[in-house]
N, C-alpha and C positions, 0 to 999 in steps of 0.2 A: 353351608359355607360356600364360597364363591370362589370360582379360580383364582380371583384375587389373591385371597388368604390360604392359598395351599403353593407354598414354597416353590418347587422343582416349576408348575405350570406360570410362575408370578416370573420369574428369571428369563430375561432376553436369552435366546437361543445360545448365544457364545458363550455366555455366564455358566448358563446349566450345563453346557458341555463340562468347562472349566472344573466346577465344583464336583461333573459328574466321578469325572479320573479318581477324584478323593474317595468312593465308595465304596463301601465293602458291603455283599449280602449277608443279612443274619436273619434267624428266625427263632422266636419265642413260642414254647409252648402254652397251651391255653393252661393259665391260672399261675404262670410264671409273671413273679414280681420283675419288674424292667429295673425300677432305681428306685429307691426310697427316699421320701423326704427330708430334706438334711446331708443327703448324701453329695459325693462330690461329683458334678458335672462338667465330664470332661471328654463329651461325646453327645450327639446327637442323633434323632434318625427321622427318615422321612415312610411313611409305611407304604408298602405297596398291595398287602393286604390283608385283612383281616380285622381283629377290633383292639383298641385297647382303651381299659380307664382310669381315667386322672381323677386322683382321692387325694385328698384333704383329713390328716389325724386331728381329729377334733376332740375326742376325752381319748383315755388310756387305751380303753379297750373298744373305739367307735371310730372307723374312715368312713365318711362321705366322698360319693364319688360328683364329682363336679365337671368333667366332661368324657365323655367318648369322642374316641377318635379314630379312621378309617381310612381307606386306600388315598393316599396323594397327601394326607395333613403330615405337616412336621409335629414331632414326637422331641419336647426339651429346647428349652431356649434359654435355661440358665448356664448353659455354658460361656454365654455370649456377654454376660456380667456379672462383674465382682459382685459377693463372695465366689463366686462359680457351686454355689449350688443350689441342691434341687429345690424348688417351688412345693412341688407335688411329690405323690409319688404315681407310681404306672406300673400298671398290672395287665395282661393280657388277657382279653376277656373272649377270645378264640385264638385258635393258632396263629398267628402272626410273620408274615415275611416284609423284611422293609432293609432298605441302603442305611448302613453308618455309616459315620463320617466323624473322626478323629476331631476335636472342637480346637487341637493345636495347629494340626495341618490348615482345615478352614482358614484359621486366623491369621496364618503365616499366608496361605495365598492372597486374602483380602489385603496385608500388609504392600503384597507386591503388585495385586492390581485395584488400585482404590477403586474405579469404578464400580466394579462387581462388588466391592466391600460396601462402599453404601447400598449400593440393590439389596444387597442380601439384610442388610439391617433394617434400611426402611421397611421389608418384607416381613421381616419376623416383627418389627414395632406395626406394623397390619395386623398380623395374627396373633398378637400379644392384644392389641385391642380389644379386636373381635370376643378374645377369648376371655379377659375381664369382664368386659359384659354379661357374654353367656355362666362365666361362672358366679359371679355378682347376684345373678337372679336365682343360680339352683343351692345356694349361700341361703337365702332370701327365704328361698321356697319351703327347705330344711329349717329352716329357726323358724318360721310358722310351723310347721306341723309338727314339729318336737319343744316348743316351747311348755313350760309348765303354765297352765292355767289357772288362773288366779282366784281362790275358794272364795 
């Protein structure tokens, strides 16, 4: 991924200040669920390190994971539109330390500085891109090799 597509590093210097104020440190332990899919998104995080992966419930009892993600990617960006929830869900797949940020405070500052509120969108619509594709293909990759074959 390209510093393009990683959040805090895409943000003009005054911006990322701006948004910085909003942060709070947390840390997930490895094998702790972050949010489940379906769940309500009402927070965001950007990771500073560690790993986690984004799964997709595909039958009852089957998640495919469709991305990992690592130091500097934003972690959730259904906060950012209705319904406000999750896409995915997210799982820590080592120890984890990464910045939250409240998805109401965000939204109250972008209200008061539009600037930074379009950065911050055009940004996550980058790494909403990026990330449909990469997930598109391991979608892809999963329904070839678990497809049933045809007798």
């Amino acid at each position: 991924m390209t510093n393009a597509t990683r959040l805090l590093t895409a943000l003009p210097r005054d911006h990322r200040e701006r948004l910085m104020k909003l942060a709070k440190e947390v840390s997930f332990d490895e094998d702790q669920r972050i949010f489940e899919e379906g769940g309500v998104a009402d927070r965001f995080w950007v990771i500073r390190s560690g790993a986690v992966s984004l799964d997709q419930q595909v039958t009852e009892h089957r998640r495919v994971t469709v991305a990992s993600l690592g130091a500097g990617d934003l972690l959730g960006w259904s906060w950012l539109f209705p319904p406000h929830r999750w896409d995915f869900g997210a799982e820590a797949f080592s120890p984890v330390r990464a910045y939250e940020f409240d998805a109401q405070a965000v939204l109250n500052l972008c209200d008061l500085d539009t600037a930074l509120g379009v950065t911050l969108v055009r940004t996550v619509a980058e790494i909403l891109a990026y990330r449909l594709g990469a997930t598109r293909a391991r979608l892809m990759e999963e329904y070839v090799t678990h497809r049933p074959q045809p007798l």
